[in-house]
C-alpha positions as CSV (number, residue, x, y, z in Angstrom):
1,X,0.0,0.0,0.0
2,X,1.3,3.5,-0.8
3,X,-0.1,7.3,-0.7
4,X,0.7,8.3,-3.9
5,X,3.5,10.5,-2.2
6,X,6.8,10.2,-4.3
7,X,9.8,10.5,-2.2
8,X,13.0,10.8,-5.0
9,X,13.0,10.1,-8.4
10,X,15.3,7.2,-10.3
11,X,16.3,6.1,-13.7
12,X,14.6,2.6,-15.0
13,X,16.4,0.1,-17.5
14,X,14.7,-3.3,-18.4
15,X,17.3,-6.2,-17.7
16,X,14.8,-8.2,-19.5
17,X,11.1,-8.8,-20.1
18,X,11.1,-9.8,-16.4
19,X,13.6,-7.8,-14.6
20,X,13.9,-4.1,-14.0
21,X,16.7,-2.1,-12.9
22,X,16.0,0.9,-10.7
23,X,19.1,3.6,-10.0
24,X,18.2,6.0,-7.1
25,X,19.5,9.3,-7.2
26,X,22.8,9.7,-4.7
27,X,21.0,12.8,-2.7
28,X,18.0,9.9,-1.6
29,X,20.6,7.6,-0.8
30,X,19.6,7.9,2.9
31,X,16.1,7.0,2.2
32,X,16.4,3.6,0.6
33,X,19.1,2.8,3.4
34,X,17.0,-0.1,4.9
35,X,15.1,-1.4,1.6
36,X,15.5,-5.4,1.6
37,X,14.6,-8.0,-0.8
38,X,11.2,-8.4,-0.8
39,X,10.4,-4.8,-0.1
40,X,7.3,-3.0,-2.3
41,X,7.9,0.1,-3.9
42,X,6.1,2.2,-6.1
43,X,8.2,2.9,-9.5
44,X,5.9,5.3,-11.4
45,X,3.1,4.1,-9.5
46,X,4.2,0.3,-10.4
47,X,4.1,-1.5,-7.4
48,X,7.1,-4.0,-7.6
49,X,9.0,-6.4,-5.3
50,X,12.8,-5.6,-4.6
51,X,14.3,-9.2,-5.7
52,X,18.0,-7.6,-5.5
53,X,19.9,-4.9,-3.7
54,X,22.9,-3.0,-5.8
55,X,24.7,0.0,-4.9
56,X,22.8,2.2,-6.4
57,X,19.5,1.3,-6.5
58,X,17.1,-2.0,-6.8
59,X,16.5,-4.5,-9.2
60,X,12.9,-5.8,-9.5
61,X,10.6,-8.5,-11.0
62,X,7.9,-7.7,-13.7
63,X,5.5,-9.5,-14.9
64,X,3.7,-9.4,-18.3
65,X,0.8,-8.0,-17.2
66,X,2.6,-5.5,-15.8
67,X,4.4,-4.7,-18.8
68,X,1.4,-4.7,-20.9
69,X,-0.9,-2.5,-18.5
70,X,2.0,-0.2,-17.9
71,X,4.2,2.5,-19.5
72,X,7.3,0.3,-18.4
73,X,7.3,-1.2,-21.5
74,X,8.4,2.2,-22.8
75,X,11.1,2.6,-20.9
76,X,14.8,3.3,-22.8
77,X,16.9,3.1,-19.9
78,X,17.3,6.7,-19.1
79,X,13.7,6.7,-18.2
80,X,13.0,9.0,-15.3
81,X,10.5,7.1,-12.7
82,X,8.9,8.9,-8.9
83,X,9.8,6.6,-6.5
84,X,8.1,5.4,-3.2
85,X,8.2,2.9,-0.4
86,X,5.6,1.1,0.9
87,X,3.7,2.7,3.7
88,X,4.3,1.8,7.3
89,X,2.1,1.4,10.2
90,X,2.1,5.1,11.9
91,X,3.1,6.9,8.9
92,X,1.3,9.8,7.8
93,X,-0.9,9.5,5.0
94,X,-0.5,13.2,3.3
95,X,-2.0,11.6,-0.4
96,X,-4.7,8.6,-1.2
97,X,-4.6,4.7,-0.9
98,X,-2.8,3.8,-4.0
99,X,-1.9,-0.1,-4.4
100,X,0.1,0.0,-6.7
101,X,-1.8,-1.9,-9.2
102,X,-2.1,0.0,-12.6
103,X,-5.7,0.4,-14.4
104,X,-4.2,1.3,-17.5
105,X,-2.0,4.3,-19.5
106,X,-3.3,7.7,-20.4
107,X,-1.6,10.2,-22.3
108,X,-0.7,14.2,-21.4
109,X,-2.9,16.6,-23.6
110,X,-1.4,19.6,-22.3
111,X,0.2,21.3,-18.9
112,X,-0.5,24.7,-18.7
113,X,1.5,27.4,-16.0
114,X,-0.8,29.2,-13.9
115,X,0.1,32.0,-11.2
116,X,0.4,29.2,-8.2
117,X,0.3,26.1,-10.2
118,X,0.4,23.5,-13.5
119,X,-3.1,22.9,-15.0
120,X,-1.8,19.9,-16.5
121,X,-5.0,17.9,-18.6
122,X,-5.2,14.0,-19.8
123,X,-6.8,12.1,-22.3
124,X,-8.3,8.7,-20.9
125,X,-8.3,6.1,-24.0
126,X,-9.3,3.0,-21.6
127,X,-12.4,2.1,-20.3
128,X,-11.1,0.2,-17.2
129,X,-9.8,3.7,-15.8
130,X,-12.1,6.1,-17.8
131,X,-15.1,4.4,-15.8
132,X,-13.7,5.7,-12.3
133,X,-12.9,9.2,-13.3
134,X,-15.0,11.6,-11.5
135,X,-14.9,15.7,-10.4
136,X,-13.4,15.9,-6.6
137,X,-12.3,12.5,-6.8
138,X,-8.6,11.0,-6.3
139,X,-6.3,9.3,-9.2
140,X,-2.5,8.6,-9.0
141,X,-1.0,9.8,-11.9
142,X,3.0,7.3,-12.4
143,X,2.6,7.2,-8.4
144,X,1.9,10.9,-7.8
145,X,-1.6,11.4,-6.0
146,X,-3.7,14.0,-7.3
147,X,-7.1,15.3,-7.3
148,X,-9.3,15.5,-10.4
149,X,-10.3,19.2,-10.9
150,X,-13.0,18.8,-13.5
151,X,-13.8,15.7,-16.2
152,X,-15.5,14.7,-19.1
153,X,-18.9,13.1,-18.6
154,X,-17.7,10.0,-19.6
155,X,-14.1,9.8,-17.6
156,X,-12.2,10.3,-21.0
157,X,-10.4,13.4,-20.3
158,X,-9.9,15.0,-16.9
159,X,-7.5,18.2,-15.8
160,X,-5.3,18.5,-12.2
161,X,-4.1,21.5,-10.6
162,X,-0.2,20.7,-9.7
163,X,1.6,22.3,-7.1
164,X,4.7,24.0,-8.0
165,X,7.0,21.5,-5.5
166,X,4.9,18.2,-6.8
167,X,5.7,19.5,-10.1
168,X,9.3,19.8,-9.5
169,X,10.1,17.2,-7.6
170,X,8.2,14.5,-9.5
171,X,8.9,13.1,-13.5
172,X,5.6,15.1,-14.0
173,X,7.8,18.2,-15.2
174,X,9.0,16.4,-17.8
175,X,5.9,15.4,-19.6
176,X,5.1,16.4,-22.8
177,X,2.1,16.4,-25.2
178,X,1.2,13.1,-25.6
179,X,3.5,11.4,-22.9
180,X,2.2,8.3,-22.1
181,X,1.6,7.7,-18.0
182,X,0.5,5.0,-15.5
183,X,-3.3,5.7,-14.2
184,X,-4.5,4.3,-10.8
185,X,-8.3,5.0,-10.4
186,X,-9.3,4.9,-6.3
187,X,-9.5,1.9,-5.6
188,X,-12.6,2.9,-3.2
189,X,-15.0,3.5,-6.6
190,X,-13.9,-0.2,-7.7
191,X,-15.2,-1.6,-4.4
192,X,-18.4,0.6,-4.6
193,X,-19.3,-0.7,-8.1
194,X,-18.8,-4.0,-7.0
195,X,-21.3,-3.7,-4.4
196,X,-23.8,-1.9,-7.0
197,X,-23.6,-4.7,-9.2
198,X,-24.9,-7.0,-6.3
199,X,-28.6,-5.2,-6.8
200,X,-30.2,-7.3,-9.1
201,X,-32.0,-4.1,-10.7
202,X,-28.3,-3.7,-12.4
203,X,-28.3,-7.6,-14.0
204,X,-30.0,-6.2,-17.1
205,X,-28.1,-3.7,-17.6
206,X,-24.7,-4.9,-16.4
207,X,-23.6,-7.8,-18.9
208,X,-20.3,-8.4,-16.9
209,X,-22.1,-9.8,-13.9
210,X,-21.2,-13.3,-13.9
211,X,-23.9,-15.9,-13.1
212,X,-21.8,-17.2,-9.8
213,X,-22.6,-13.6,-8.3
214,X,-25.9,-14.0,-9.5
215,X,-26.1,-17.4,-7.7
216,X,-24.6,-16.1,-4.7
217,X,-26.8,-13.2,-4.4
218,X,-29.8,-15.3,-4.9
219,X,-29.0,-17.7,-2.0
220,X,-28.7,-15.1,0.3
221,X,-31.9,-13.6,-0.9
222,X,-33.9,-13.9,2.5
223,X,-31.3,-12.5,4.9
224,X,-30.9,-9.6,2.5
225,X,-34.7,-9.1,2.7
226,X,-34.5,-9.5,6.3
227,X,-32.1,-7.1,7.0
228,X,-34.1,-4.4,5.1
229,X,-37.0,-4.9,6.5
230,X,-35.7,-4.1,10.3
231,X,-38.7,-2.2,12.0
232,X,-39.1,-1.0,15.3
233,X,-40.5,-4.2,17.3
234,X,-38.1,-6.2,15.7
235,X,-35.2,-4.3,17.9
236,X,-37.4,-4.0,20.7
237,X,-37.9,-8.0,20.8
238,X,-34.0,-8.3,20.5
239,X,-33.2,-5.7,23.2
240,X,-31.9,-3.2,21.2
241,X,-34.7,-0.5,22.2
């Protein structure tokens, strides 16, 4: 689990289709002091498991999936990647929960200077993320937790208001027209359509409900009914008033 807060920034090369090498920067030396095998951390958002400790930095494991869900696939081995560790019981959480677990790649329309910040707009080609985009609501954009200022209806386009030090601090600065970048809807909408798609008023319309939630819904039909038809003398007879 992460906040979306990126701590330094790093250089990514691909050893191979599974294996990435990650080169901190020699001024955040002191912050990936105690990183061990086995460690999480956040490479553009990415979240991937330390399976080697160099000098310098990290090397990690990737799978395909995360290859082809992710801008790493990109990457030319000068690639400039926002860095995080995993967070730890205690820590403050400044951002959003971020998992680490890409929805898919946008791409940077424009990024526009403003007296006290970077209007910095994207265009959102995939449904999977697209779906989750809403006004107010969060989205990690490679790692970096932001708020979504305004949208499109649909979640196709949305525009963030960067501060200037999240701008300057993070790979965001060096985005261009058209970049491409990791997206990570919150993870809070996913669990909230999940939960919609449990009213049966949404099979009809909803053609990826599967038939063993269907099933599973149905079974449990009575308590459901039950449990929405609490009245008063029902908590009276169990002690509740």
């Amino acid at each position: 689990m992460f906040t979306g807060l990126v701590v330094s920034l790093g250089t990514l090369r691909l050893r191979s289709e599974q294996l990435a090498e990650i080169a901190c920067s020699s001024s955040s030396a002191s912050i990936w002091a105690d990183l061990a095998i086995g460690d999480s951390v956040a490479v553009d958002g990415v979240c991937l498991t330390v399976t080697e400790i160099l000098s310098h930095g990290f090397v990690a494991a990737i799978s395909p999936e995360t290859v082809s869900r992710t801008i790493l696939k990109w990457s030319d081995g000068a690639s400039s990647v926002n860095l995080e560790p995993s967070l730890r019981v205690g820590s403050k959480l400044g951002g959003h929960f971020v998992t680490g677990h890409i929805d898919g790649v946008g791409y940077l329309e424009a990024s526009v200077q403003t007296a006290n910040s970077w209007e910095m707009s994207f265009q959102v080609p995939d449904s999977r993320v697209a779906r989750y985009v809403v006004s107010k609501g969060s989205i990690a954009v490679n790692g970096v937790s932001l708020t979504i200022a305004t949208c499109s209806s649909t979640g196709d386009w949305f525009q963030v208001a960067v501060i200037p030090h999240t701008y300057g601090e993070t790979n965001l600065h060096l985005l261009q027209p058209g970049s491409p970048v990791n997206l990570e809807a919150d993870v809070l909408g996913k669990y909230v359509e999940k939960f919609l798609r449990l009213n049966p008023s949404h099979w009809e319309n909803d053609r990826a409900i599967t038939d063993f939630e269907q099933t599973l819904y149905t079974a449990n039909l009575p308590t459901v009914r039950e449990e929405a038809g609490v009245t008063a003398g029902f908590l009276a007879e169990h002690g509740y008033l």
